[in-house]
N, C-alpha and C positions, 0 to 999 in steps of 0.2 A: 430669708425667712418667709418672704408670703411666698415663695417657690413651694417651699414646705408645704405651707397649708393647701397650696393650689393643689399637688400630688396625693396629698392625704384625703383631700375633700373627694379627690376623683376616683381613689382606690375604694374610699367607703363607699359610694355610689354604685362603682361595678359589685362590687362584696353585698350589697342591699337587693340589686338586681339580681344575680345569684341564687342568695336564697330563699326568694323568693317564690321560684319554681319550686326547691328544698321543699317546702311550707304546704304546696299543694301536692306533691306527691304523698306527702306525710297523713294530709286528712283524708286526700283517697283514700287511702290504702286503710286507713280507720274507718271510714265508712265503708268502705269492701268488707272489711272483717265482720263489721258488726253486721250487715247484710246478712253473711252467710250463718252467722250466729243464728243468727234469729230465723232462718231459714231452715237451720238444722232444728233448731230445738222444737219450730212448728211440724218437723216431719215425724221427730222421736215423742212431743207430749200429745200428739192429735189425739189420740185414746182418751188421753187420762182430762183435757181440754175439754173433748166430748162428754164427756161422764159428769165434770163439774159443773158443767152449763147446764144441763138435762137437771142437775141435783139442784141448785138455783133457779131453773126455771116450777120442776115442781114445787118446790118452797115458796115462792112467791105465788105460785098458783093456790096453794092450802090456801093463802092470806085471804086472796078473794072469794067471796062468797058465790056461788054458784048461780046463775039468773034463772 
């Protein structure tokens, strides 16, 4: 019986160490994505990005009053 456990203990061991590597390949690979998400969407919204900030910067500028 404790042979048992002795081999089960050591098999879950290597099995933990395993996926371990699993685990970080996996959030690479999610933060690679989202990298290039965001990387694409800053090269296709830069216009439209431009245009809102310019539209918010004049609006907050009406606010203030002129010196």
């Amino acid at each position: 019986m404790i042979d048992r456990i002795v081999v089960w203990a050591l098999t879950l061991k290597t099995r933990a160490r395993g996926e371990r590597g699993q685990d970080i390949m996996e959030y690479a690979i999610i933060t690679g994505s989202i990298a290039v998400a965001l990387v694409l969407a800053l090269v296709f919204f830069t216009s439209k990005l431009d245009g809102w900030f310019t539209a918010m910067g004049d609006f907050f500028a009406d606010l203030v009053p002129a010196a």
